[in-house]
Residue frames as a rotation matrix with the C-alpha (Angstrom) as fourth column:
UNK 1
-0.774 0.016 -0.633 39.45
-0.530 -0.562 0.635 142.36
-0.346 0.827 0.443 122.09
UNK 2
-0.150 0.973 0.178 36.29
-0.229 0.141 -0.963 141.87
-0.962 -0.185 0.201 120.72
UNK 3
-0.759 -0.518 0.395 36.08
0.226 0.359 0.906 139.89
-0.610 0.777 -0.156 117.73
UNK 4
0.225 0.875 -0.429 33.52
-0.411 -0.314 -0.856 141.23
-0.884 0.369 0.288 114.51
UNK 5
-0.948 -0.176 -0.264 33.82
-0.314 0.404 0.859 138.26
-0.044 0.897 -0.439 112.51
UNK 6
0.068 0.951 -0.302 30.46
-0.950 0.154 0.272 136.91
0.305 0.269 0.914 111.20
UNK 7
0.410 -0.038 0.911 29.46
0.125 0.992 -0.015 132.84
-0.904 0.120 0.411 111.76
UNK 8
0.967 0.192 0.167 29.75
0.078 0.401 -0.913 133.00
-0.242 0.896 0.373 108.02
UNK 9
0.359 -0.906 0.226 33.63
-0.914 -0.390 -0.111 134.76
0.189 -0.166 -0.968 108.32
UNK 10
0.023 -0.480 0.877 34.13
-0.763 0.558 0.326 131.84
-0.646 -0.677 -0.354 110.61
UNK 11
0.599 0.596 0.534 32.54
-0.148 0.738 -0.658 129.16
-0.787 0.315 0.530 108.99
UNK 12
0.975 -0.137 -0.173 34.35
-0.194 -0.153 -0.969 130.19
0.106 0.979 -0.175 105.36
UNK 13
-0.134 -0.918 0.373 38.09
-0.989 0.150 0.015 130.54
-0.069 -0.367 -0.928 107.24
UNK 14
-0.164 -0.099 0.982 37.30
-0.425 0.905 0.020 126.59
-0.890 -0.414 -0.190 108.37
UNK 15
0.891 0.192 0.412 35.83
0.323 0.372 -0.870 125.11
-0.321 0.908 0.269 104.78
UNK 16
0.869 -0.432 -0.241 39.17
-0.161 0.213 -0.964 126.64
0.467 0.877 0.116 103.28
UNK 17
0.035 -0.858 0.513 41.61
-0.997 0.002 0.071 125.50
-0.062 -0.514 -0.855 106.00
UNK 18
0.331 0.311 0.891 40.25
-0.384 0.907 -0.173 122.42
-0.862 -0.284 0.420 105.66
UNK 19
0.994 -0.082 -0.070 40.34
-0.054 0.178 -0.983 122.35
0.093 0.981 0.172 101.76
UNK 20
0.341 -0.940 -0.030 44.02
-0.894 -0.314 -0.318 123.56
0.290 0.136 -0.948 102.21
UNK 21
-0.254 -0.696 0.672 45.21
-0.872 0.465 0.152 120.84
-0.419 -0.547 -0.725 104.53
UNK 22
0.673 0.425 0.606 43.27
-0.207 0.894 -0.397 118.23
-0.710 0.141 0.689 102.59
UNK 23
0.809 -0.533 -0.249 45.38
-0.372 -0.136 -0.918 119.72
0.455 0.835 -0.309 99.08
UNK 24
0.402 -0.560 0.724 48.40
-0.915 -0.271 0.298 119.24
0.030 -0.782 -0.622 101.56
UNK 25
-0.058 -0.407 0.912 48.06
-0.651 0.707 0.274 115.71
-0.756 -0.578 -0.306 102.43
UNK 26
0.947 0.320 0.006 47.34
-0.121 0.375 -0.919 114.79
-0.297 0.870 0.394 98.80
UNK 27
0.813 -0.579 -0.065 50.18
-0.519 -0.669 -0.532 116.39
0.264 0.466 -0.844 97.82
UNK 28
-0.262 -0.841 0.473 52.78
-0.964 0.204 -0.172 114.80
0.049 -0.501 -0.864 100.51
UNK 29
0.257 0.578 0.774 50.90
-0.271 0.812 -0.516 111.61
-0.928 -0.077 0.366 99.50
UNK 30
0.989 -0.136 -0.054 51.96
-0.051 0.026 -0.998 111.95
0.137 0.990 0.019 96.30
UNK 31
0.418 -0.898 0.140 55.35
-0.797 -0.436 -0.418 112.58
0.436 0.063 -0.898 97.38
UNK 32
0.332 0.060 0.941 55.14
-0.680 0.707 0.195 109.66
-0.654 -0.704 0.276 100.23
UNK 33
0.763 0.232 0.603 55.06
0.053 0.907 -0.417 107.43
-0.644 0.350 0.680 96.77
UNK 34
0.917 -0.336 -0.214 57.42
-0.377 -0.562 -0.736 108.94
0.127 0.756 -0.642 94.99
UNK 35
-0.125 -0.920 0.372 60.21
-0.965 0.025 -0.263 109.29
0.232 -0.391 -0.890 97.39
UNK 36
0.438 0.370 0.819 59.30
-0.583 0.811 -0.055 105.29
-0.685 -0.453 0.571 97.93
UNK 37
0.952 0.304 0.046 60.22
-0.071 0.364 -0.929 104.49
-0.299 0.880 0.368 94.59
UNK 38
0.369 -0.927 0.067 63.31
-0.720 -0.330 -0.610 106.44
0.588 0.177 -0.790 94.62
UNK 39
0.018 -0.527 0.850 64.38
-0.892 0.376 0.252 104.38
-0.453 -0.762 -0.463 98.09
UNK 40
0.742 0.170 0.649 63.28
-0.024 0.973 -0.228 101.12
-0.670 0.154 0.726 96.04
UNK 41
0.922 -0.380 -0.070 65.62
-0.113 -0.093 -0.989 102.33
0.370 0.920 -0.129 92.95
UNK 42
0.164 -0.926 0.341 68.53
-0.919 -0.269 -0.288 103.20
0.359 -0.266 -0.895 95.49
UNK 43
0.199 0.042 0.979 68.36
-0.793 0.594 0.136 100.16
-0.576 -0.803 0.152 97.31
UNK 44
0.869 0.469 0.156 68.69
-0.159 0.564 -0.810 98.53
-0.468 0.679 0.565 94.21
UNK 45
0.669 -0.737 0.096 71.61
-0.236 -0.333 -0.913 100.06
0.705 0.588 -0.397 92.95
UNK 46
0.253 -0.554 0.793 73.30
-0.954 -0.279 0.110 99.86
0.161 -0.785 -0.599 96.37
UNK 47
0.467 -0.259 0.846 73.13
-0.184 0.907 0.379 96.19
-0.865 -0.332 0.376 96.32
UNK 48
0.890 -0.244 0.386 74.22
0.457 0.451 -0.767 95.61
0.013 0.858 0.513 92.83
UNK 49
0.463 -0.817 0.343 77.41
-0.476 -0.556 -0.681 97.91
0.748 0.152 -0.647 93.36
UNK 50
0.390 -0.260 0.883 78.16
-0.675 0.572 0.467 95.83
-0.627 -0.778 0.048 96.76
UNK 51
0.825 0.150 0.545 78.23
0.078 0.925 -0.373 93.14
-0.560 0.350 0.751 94.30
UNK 52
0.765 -0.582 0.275 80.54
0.126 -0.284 -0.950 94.93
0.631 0.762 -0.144 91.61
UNK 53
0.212 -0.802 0.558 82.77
-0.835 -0.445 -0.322 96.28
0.507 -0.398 -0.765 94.54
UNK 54
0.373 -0.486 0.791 83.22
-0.737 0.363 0.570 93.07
-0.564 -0.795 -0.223 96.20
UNK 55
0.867 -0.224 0.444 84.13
0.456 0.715 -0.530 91.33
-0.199 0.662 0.722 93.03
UNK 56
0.779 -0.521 0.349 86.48
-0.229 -0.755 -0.615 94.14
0.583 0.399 -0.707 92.27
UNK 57
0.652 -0.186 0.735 87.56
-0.741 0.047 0.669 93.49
-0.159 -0.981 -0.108 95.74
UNK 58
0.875 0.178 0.451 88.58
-0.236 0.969 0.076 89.90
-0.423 -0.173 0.890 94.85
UNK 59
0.814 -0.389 0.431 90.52
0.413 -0.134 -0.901 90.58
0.409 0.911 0.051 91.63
UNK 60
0.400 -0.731 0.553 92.49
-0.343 -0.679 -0.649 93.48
0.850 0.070 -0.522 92.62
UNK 61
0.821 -0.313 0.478 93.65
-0.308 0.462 0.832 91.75
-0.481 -0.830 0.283 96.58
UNK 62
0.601 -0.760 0.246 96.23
0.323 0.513 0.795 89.64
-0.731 -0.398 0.554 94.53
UNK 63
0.428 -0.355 0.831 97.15
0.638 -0.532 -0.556 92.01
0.640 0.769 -0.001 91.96
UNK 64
0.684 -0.082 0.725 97.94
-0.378 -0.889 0.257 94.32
0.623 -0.450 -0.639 94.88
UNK 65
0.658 -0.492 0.569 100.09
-0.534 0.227 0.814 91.71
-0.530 -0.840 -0.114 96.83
UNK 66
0.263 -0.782 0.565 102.31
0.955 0.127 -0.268 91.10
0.137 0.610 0.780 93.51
UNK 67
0.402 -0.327 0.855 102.68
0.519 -0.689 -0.507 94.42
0.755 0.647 -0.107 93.18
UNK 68
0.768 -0.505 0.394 103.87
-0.633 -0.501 0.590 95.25
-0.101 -0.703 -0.704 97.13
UNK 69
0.682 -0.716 0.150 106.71
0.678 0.696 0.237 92.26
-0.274 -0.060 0.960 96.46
UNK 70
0.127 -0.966 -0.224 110.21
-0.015 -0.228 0.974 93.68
-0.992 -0.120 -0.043 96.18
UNK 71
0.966 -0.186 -0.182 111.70
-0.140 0.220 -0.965 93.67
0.219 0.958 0.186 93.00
UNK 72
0.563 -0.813 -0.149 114.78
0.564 0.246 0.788 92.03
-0.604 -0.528 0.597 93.20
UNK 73
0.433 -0.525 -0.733 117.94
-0.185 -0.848 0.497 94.28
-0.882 -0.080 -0.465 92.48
UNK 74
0.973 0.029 -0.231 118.96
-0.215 -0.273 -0.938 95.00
-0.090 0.962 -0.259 89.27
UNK 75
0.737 -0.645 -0.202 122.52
0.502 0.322 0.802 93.79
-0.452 -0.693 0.562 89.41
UNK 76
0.947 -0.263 -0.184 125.44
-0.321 -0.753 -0.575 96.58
0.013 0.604 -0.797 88.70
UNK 77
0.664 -0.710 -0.236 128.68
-0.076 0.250 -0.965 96.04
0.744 0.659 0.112 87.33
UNK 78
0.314 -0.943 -0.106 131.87
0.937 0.326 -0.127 95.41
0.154 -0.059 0.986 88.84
UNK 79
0.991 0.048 -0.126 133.24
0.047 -0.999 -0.005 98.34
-0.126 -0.001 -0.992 90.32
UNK 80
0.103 -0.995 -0.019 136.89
0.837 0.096 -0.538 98.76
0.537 0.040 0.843 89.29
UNK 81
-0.168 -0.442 -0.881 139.17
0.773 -0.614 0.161 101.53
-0.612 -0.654 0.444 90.90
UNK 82
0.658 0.380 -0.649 138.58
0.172 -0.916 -0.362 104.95
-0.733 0.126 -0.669 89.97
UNK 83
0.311 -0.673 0.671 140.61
0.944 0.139 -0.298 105.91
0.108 0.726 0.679 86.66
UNK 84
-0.197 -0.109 -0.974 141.99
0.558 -0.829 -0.021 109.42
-0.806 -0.548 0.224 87.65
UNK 85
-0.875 -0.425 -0.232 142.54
-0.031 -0.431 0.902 110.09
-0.483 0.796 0.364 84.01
UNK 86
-0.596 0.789 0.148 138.63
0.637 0.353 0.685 109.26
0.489 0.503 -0.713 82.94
UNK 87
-0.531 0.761 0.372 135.40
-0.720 -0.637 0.276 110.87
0.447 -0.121 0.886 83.71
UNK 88
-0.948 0.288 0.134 133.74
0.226 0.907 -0.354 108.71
-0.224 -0.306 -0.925 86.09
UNK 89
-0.311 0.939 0.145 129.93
0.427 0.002 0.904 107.94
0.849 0.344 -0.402 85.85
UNK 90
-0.635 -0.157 0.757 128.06
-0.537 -0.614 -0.578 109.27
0.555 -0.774 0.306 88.56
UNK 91
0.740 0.649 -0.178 125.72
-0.449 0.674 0.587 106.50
0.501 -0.354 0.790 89.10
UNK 92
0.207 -0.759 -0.618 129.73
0.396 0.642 -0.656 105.11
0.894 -0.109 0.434 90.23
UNK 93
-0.504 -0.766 0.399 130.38
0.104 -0.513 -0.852 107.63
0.857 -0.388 0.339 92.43
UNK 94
0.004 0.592 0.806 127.45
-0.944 -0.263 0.198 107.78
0.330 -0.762 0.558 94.33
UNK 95
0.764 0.144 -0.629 127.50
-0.062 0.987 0.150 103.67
0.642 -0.076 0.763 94.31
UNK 96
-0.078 -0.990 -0.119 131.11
0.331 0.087 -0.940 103.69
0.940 -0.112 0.321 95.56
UNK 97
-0.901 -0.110 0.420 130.30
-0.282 -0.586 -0.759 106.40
0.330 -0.803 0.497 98.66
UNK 98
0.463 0.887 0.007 127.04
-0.746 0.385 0.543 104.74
0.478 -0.256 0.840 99.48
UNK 99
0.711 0.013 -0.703 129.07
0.235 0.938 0.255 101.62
0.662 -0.347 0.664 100.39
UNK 100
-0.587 -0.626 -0.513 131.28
0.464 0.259 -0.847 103.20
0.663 -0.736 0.138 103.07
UNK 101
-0.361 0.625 0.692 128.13
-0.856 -0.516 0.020 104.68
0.370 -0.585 0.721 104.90
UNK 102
-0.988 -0.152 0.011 127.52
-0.142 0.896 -0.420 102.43
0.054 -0.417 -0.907 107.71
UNK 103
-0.510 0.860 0.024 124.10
0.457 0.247 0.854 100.34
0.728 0.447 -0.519 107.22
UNK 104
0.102 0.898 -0.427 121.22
0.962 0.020 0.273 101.95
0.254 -0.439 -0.862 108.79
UNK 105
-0.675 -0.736 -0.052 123.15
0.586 -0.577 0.570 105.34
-0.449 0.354 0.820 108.23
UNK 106
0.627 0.427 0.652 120.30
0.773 -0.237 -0.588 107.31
-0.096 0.873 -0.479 106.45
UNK 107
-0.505 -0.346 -0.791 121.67
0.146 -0.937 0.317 109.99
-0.851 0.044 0.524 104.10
UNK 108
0.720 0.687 -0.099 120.33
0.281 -0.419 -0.864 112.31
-0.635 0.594 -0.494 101.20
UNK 109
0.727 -0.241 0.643 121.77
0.671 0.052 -0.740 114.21
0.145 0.969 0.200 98.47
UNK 110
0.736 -0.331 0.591 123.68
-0.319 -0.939 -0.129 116.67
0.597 -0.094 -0.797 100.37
UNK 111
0.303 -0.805 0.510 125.74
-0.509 0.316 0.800 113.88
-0.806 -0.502 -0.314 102.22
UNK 112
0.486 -0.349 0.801 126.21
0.502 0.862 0.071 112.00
-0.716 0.367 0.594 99.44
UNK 113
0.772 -0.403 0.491 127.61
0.250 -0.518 -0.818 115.09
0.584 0.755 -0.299 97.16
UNK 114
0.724 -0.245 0.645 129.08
-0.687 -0.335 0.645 116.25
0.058 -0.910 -0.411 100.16
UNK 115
0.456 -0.755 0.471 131.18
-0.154 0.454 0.878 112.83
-0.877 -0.473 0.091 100.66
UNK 116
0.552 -0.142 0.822 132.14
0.766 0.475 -0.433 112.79
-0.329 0.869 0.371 96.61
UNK 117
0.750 -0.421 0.511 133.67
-0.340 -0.907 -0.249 116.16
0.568 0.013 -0.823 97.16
UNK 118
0.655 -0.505 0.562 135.76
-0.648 0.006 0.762 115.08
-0.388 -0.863 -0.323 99.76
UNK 119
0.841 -0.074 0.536 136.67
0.237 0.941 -0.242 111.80
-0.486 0.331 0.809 97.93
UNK 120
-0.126 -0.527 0.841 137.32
0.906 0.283 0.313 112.56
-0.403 0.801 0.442 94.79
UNK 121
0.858 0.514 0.011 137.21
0.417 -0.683 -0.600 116.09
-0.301 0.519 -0.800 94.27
UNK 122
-0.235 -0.863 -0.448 140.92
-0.382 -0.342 0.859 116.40
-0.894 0.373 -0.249 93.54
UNK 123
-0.830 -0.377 0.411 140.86
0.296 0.327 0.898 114.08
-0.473 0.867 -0.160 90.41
UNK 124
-0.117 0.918 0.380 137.31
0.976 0.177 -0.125 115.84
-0.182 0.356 -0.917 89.49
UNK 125
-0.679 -0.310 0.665 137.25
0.637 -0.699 0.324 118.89
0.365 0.644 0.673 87.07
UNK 126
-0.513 0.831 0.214 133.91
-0.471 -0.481 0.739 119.53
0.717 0.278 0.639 87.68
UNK 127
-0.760 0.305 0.573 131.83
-0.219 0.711 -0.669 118.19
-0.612 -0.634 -0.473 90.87
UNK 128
-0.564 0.791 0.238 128.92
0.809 0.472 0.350 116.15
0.164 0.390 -0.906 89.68
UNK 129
-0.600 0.613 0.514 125.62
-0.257 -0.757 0.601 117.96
0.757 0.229 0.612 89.13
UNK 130
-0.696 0.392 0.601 123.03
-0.517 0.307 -0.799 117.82
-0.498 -0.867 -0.011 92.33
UNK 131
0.551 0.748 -0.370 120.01
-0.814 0.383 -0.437 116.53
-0.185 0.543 0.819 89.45
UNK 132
-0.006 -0.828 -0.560 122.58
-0.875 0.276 -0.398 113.92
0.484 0.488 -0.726 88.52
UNK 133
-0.939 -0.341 -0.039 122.95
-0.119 0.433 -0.894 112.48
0.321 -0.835 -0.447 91.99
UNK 134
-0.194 0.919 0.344 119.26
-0.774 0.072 -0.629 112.92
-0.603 -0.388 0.697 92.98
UNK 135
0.620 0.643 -0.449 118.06
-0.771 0.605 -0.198 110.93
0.144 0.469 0.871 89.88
UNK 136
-0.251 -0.663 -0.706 121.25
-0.420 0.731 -0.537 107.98
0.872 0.162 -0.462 90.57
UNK 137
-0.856 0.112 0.504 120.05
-0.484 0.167 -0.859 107.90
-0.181 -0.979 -0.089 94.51
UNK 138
0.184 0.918 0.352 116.20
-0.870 0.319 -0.376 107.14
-0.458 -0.237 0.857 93.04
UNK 139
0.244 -0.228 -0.943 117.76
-0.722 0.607 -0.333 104.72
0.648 0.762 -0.016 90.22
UNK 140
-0.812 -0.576 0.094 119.79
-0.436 0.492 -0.754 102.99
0.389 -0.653 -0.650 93.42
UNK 141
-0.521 0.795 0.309 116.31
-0.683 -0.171 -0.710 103.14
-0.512 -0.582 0.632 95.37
UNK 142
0.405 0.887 -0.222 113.84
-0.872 0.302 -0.385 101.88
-0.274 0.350 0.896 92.62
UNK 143
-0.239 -0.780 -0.578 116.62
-0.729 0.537 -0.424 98.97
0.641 0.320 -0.697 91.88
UNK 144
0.821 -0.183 -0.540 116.65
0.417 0.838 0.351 97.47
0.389 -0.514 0.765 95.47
UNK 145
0.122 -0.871 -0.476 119.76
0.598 0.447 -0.665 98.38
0.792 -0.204 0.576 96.19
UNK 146
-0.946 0.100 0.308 118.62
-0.280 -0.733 -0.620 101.46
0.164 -0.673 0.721 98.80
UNK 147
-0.279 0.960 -0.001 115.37
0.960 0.279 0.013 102.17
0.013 0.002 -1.000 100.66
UNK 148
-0.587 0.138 0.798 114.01
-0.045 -0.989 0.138 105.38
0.808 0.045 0.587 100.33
UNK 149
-0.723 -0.026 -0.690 113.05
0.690 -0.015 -0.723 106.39
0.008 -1.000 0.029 104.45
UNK 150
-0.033 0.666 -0.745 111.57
0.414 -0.669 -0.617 109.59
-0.910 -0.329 -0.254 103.53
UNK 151
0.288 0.309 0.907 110.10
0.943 -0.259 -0.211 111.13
0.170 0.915 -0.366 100.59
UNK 152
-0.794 -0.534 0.289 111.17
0.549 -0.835 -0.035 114.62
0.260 0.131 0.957 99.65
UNK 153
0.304 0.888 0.345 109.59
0.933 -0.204 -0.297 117.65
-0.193 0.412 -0.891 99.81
UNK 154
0.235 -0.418 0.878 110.31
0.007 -0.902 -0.431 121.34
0.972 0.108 -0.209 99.76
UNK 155
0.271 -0.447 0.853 112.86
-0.692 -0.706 -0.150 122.04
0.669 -0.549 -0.500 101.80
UNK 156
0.429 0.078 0.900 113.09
-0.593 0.776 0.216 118.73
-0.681 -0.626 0.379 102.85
UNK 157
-0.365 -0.333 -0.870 115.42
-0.906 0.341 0.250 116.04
0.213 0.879 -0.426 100.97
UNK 158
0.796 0.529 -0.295 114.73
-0.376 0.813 0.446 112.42
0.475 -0.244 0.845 100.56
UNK 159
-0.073 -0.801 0.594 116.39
-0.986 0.146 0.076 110.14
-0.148 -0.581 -0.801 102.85
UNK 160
0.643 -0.034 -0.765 117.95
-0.321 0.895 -0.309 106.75
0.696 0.444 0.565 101.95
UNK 161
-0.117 -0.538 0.835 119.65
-0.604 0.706 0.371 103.49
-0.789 -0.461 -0.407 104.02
UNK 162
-0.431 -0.458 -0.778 121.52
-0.805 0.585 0.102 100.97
0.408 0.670 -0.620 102.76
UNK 163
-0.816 -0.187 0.548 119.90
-0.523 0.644 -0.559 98.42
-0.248 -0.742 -0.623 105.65
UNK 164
-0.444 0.646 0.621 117.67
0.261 0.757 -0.599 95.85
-0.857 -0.103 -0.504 104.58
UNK 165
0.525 0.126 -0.842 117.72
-0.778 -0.331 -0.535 96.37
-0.346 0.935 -0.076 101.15
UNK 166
0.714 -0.152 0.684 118.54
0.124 0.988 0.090 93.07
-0.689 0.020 0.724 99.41
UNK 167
0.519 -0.691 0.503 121.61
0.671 -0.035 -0.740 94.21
0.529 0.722 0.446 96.98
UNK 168
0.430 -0.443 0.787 122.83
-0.389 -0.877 -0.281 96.72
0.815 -0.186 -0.549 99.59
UNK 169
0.798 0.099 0.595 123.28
-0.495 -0.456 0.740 95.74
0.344 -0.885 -0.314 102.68
């Protein structure tokens, strides 16, 4: 193909490619200094937060290794014998049938209602409530006197042992 551009056609095309790519590198020159500035600003900040986070660091290390210590167990009454003729507590009943599960034993709320039926559901009007027993098992738990094995979830109960718990076992 035969081209029917003029010298001058040519000539003009080149004077404003040129112009163009000069505007170009001006331009991304301009930017070149910008985006410098920014990296100096970040770089700035990035060290001074290092700083903040490894102080933070420092602080919060032995605040965090008081706060994984044990709490030692709340200590619970005397258990007398069941009165047949009273209403026991349920924080009793579940305390009581916790201690003939053998340590390292895990159970949940459905053996432990489960073995308070059996017990004592003759001298009991009314079995205990399951919300009752759940919230005495975490009370037992957040005490010391259980460990909690597994966390509920749906469809899933929590499991507790009495082993190596420092008021249970």
């Amino acid at each position: 193909m035969i081209s029917t551009l003029t010298v001058e056609d040519v000539m003009a095309r080149l004077e404003r490619q040129v112009a163009d790519h000069r505007e170009q590198a001006g331009f991304h020159g301009g930017q070149e200094a910008h985006h410098r500035g920014q990296r100096e600003q970040h770089t700035r900040q990035a060290e001074a937060f290092a700083q903040h986070l490894q102080a933070f660091r420092a602080a919060a290390v032995p605040v965090v290794e008081d706060l994984t210590v044990a709490p030692s167990p709340v200590p619970l009454p005397a258990l007398d014998a069941l009165d047949a003729g009273a209403r026991p507590r349920v924080q009793r009943l579940v305390w009581e049938v916790i201690q003939g599960f053998a340590p390292g034993e895990p159970f949940g709320l459905s053996k432990v209602l489960d073995e308070i039926g059996r017990r004592y559901g003759a001298i009991l009007d009314v079995p205990p409530d399951p919300g009752h027993v759940s919230v005495a098992l975490r009370r037992l738990a957040k005490d010391g006197w259980i460990l909690l094995v597994r966390r509920g979830r749906p469809r899933h109960e929590s499991l507790y042992v009495r082993e190596g718990a420092e008021g249970g076992a």
